[in-house]
C-alpha positions as CSV (number, residue, x, y, z in Angstrom):
1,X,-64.7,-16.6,-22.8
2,X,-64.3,-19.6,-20.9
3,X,-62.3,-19.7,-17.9
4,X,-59.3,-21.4,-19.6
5,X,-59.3,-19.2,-22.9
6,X,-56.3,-16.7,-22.4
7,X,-53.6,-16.8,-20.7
8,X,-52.3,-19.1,-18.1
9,X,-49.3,-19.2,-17.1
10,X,-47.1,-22.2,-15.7
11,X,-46.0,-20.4,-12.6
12,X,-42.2,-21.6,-10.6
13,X,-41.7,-22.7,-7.5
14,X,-39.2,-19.5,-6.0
15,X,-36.6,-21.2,-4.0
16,X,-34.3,-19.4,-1.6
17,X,-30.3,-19.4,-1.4
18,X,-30.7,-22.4,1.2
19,X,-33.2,-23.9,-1.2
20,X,-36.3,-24.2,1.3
21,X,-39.6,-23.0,-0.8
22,X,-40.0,-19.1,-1.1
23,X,-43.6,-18.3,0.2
24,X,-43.4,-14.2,-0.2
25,X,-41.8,-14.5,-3.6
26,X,-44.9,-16.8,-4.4
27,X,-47.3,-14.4,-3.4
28,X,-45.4,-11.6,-4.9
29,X,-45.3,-13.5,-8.6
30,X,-49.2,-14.6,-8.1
31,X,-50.0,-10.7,-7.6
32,X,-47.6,-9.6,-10.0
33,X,-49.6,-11.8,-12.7
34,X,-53.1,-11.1,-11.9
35,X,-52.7,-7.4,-12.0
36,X,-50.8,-7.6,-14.6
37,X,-53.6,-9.5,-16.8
38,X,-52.8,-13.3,-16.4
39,X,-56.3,-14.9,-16.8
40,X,-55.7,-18.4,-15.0
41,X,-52.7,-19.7,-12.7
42,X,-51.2,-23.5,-13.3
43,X,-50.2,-24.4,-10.2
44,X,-46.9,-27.3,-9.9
45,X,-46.0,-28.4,-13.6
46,X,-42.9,-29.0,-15.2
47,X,-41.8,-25.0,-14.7
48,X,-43.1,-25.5,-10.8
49,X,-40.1,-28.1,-10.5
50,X,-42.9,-30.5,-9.8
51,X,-40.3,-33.4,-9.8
52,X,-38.2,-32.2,-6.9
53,X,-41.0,-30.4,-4.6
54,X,-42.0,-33.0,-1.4
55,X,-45.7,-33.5,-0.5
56,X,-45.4,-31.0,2.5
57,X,-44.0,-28.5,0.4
58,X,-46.3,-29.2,-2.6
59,X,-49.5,-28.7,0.0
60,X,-47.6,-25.6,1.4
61,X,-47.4,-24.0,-2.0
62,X,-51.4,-24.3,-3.1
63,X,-51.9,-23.0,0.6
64,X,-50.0,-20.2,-0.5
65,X,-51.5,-19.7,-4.0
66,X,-54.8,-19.9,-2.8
67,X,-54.9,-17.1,-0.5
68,X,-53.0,-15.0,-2.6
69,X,-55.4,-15.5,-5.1
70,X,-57.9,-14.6,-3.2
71,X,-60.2,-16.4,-5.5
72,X,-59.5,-13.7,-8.5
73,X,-58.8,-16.5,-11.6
74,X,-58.9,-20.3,-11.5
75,X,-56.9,-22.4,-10.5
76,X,-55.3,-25.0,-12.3
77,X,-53.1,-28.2,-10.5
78,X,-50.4,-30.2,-11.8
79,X,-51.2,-33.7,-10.7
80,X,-49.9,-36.5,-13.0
81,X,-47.5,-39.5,-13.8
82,X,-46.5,-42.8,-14.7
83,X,-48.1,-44.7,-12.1
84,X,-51.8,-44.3,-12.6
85,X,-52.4,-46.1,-9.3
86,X,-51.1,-43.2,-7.1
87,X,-51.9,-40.7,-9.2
88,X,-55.4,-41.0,-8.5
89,X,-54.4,-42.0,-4.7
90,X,-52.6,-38.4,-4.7
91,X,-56.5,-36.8,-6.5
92,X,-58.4,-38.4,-3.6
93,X,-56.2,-37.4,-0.6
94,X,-55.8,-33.6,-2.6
95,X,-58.5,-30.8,-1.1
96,X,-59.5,-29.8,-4.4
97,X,-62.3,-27.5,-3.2
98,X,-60.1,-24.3,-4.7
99,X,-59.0,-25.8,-7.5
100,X,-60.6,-25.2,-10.8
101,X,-59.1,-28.4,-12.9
102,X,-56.3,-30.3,-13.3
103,X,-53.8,-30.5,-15.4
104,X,-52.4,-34.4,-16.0
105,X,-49.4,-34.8,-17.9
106,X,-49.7,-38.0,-20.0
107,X,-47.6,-41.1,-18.9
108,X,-43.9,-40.8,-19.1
109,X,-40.6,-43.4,-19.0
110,X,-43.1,-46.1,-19.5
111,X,-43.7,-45.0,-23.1
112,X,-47.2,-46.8,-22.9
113,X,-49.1,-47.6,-26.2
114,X,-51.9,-45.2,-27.4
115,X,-54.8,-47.3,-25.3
116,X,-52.6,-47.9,-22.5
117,X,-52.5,-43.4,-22.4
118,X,-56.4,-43.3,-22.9
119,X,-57.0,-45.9,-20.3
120,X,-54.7,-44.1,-17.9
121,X,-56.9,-40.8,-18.4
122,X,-59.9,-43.1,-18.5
123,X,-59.1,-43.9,-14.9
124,X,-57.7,-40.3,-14.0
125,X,-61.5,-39.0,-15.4
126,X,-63.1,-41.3,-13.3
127,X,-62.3,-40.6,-9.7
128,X,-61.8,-36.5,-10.5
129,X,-64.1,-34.2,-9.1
130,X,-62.6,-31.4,-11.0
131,X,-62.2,-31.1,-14.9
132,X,-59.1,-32.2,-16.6
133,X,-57.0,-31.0,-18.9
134,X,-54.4,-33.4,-20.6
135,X,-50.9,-32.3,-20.9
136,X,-49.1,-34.3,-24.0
137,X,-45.3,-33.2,-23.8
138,X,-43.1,-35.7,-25.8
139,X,-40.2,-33.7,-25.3
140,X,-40.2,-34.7,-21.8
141,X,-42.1,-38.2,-21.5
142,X,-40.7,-39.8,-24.8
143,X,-44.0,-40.5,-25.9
144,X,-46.8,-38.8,-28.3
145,X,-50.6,-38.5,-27.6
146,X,-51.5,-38.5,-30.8
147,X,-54.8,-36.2,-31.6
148,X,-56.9,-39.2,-32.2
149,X,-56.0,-40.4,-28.3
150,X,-57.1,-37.2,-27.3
151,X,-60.1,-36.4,-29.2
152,X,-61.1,-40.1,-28.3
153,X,-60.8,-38.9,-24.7
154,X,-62.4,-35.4,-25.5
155,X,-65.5,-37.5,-26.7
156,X,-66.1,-39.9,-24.4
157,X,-65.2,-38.4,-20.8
158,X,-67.2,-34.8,-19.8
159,X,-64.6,-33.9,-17.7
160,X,-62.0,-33.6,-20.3
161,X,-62.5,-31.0,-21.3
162,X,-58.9,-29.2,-22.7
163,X,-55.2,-30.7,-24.0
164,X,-52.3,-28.4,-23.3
165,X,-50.4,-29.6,-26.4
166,X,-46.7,-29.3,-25.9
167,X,-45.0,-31.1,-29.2
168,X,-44.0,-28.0,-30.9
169,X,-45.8,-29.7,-33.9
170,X,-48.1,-27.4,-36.2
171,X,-49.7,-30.2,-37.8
172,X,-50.6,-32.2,-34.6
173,X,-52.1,-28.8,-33.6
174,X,-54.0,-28.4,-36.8
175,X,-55.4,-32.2,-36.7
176,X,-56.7,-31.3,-33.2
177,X,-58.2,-28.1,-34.3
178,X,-60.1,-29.4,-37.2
179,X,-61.2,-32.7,-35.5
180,X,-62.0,-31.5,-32.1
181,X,-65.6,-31.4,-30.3
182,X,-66.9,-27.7,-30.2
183,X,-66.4,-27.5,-27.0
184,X,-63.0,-28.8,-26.1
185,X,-60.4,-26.7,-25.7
186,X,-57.1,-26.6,-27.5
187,X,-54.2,-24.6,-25.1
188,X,-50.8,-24.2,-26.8
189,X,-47.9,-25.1,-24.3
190,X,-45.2,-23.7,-26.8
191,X,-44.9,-20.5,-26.4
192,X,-43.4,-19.7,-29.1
193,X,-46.2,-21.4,-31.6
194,X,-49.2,-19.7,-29.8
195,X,-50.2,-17.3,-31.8
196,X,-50.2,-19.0,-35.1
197,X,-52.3,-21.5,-32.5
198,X,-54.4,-18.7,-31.4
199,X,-55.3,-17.6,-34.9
200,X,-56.5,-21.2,-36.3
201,X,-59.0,-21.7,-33.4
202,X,-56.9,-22.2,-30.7
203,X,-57.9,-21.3,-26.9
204,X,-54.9,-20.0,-25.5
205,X,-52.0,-20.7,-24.0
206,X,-50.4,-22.2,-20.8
207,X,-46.8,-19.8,-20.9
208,X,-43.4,-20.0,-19.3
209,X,-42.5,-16.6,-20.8
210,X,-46.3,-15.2,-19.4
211,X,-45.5,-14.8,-16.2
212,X,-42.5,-12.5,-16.7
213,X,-44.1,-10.3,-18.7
214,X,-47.8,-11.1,-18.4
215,X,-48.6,-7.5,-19.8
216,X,-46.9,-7.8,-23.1
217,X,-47.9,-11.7,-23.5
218,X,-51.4,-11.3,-22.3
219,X,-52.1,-8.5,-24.6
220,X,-50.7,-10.4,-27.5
221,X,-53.1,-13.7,-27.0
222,X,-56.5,-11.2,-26.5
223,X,-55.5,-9.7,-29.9
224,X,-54.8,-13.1,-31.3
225,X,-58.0,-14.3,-29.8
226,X,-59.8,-11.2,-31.5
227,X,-58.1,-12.0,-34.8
228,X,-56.4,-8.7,-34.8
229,X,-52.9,-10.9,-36.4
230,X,-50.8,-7.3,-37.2
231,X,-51.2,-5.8,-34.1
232,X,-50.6,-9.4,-32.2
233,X,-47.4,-10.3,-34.4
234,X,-45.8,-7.4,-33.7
235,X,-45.9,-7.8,-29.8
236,X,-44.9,-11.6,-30.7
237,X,-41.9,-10.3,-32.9
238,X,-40.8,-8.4,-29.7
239,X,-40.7,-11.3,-27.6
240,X,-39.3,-13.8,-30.0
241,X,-35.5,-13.3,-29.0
242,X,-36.8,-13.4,-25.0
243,X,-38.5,-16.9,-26.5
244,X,-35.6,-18.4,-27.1
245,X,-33.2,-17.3,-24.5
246,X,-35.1,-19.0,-21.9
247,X,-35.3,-22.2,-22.6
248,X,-31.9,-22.0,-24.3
249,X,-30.6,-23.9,-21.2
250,X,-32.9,-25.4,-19.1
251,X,-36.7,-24.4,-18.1
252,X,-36.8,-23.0,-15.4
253,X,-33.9,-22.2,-15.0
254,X,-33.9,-19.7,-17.8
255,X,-37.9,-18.1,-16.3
256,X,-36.0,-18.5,-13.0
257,X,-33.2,-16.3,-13.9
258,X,-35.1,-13.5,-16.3
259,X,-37.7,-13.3,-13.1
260,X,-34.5,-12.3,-10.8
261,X,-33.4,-9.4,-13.3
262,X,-36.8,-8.1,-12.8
263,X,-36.5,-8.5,-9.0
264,X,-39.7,-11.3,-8.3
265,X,-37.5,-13.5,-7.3
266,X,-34.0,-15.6,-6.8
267,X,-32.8,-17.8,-9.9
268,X,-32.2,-20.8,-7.5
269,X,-32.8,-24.0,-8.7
270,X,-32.7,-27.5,-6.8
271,X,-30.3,-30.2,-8.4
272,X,-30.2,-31.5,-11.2
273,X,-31.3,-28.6,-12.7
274,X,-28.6,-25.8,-12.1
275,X,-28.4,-22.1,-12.3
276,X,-28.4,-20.0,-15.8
277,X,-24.8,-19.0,-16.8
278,X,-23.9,-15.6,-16.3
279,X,-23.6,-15.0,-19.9
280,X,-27.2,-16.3,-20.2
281,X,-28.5,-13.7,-17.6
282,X,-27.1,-11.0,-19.2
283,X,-28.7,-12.2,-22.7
284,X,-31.3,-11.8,-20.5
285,X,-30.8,-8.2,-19.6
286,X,-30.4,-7.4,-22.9
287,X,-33.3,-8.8,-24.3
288,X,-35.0,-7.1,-21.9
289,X,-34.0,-3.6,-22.5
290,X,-34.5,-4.2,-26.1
291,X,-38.5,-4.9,-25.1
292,X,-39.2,-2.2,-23.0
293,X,-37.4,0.4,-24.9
């Protein structure tokens, strides 16, 4: 196994009730995970609140997730946009001497063309010192990498060298699994796909759902990664109801809130996301119950 096959997991940004950055309740969830089996940690995504986080408090949190790491699994950082230009201003000024790759989400608001996306990454790839792993989300940037963009930048840049594909789109999935190089790596980012993803060739996944219950979810992808599909679709049968119910409002808010029922942390989010409902948080209780029963 590489060090991106498994499971990562797309870890939050705990906030307190006065909304400053929640350091203990970082280093609580990043010990919670690797004990618990996560295999790599994705540090300031979409989940992270990415969008809303300042630079200070964006340096503050790797600080943080470094030393609670300890150096136990890689470490993977968010560091993308729509501005190509200080996106790889914000690589160069980064210390990425911790940091195992990063992850680049592909162009959004601009809705570029398919070259203007591979000669974003083009530039991205050429002033990284770390590997990168694309991040094509179209739910979010309103705009598709399609698989021939990526495997076009899988083939010609070394360090490319993974796609967390987000479209909840079995066929795009499929084209990328039949068409990629050996060694690139396909990582599902819809947790509710992963296994089927897992089971046609795919490396992983980068969860939402993981890091709540990185026990359950982690021993589901190693059986899917060992072709074992009974034993890993009954685990994923278990967690399909959880699936739904948190990103039935917002994500994070719904990781956000099932992570305060299990007491790792607060279910405060900063505007304009806001809080799970009450009736979603007890959804969440029950859903919960139903699992570990």
């Amino acid at each position: 196994m590489t060090k991106f096959h498994g499971t990562g997991v797309a870890i939050i940004t705990p906030f307190k009730a006065d909304l400053s950055v929640d350091h203990d309740a970082l280093t609580n969830l990043v010990n919670y995970n690797i004990e618990n089996g996560t295999n790599y940690i994705v540090i300031s995504g979409t989940t992270g609140e990415s969008v809303t986080i300042t630079k200070h408090e964006k340096q503050e949190i790797i600080k943080t997730i470094i030393a609670a790491n300890n150096g136990r699994v890689p470490l993977v950082l968010g560091i993308g946009g729509n501005n190509t230009t200080q996106v790889i201003d914000e690589i160069k000024a980064t210390d990425l001497s911790k940091i195992d790759a990063l992850l680049s989400v592909s162009p959004y608001y601009s809705k570029p063309t398919q070259e203007g996306i591979y000669q974003h990454f083009k530039a991205i790839s050429e002033v990284s010192p770390v590997d990168i792993i694309l991040y094509n989300v179209p739910g979010r940037t309103s705009s598709n990498m399609l698989p021939e963009t990526t495997l076009r930048l899988a083939r010609d840049f070394k360090n490319i060298i993974a796609v967390k594909e987000a479209g909840n789109n079995v066929h795009q999935y499929l084209k990328l699994l039949r068409d990629k190089p050996d060694d690139f790596l396909v990582i599902s980012g819809d947790d509710d796909l992963v296994l089927g993803v897992v089971l046609a060739g795919g490396a992983g996944v980068i969860s939402v759902l993981g890091q709540a219950l990185p026990k359950q979810f982690t021993t589901m992808i190693n059986l899917g990664l060992e072709g074992k599909a009974k034993e890993a679709y009954d685990i994923h049968f278990k967690l399909m109801d959880m699936t739904s119910l948190i990103f039935s409002e917002n994500n994070p808010a719904g990781i956000k809130a099932l992570l305060e029922v299990l007491g790792l942390s607060k279910s405060t989010v900063r505007l304009p996301l806001v809080e799970a409902t009450p009736t979603l948080k007890q959804s969440l209780k029950s859903a919960l119950d139903t699992i570990e029963s």
